[in-house]
N, C-alpha and C positions, 0 to 999 in steps of 0.2 A: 298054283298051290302056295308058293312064295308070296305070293300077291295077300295071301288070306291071313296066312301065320304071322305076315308083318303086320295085318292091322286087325290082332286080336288084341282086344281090351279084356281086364279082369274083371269079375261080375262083384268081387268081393271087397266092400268099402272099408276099409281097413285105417280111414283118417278120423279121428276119433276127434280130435279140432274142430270141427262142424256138428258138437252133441254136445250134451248137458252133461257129459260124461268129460269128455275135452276142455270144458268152462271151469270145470268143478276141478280139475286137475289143475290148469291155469292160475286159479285163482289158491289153491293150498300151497302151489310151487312161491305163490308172489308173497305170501303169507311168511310161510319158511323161512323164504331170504330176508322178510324184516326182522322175523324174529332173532335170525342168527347175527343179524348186522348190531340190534339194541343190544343182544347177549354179548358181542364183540366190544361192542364201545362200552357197559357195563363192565365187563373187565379190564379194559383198559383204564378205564377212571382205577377201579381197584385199585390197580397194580401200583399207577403212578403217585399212588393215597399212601401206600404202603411204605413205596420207595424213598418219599417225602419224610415217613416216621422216620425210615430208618437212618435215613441223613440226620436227622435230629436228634439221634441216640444220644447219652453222654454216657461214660463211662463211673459206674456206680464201683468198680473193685480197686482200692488204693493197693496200687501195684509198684509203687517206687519205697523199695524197704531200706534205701539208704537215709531216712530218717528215725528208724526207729532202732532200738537196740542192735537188732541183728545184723544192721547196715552198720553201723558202729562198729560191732566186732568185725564185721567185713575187710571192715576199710582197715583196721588195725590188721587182720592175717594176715592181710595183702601186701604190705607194707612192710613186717617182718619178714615173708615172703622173697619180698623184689630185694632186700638187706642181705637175706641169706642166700641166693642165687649171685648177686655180684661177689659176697664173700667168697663162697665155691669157683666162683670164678675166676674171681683171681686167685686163687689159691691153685687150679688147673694152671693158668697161666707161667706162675711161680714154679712149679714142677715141669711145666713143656720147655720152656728155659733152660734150667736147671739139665735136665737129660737132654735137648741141644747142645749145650757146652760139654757135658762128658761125651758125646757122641764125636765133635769139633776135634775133642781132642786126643780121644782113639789113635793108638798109635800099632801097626801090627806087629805083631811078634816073630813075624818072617820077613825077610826083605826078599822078594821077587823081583823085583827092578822095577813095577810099576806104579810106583808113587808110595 
């Protein structure tokens, strides 16, 4: 009984490869892949067309306003600006001095014995 079950064959031809069924299939599948390869390499020219332009851009918006009025008054606030911050500053300066020496020379109104 082993002897029989090991050499049963299937009755049912299930290889479609051997039919005008399997040809026809063969032949859409080889179809396919050129058409997605032309579609591939079509977009890739695209892309590297595009990329090309875009290298080539120049810039159309004048973006540098220190030539026109407004950069002029720019350059003037800024200037008054940096003038009036070192003024203040030294003027902090003059006062940090100023209340270091009164500090310097604090003298207590109890003698403790510790300086």
């Amino acid at each position: 009984m082993a002897e029989r079950l090991k050499n049963v064959k299937s009755l049912t031809d299930d290889d479609l490869m051997d039919e005008d069924a399997g040809a026809a299939r063969s032949k859409m599948a080889a179809e396919s892949k050129a058409r997605k390869k032309a579609d591939a390499e079509a977009l890739a020219k695209k892309n590297a067309e595009l990329e090309q332009r875009l290298k080539n851009v120049q810039a159309v918006t004048d973006d540098d306003v220190m030539d026109e009025a407004a950069g002029a008054a720019r350059a003037t606030m800024a200037a008054e600006s940096n003038e009036r911050k070192a003024k203040e500053a030294a003027e902090l300066a003059k006062e940090n001095a100023e209340k270091r020496e009164r500090l310097d020379n604090v003298q207590s109104k109890t003698d403790d014995g510790d300086g």
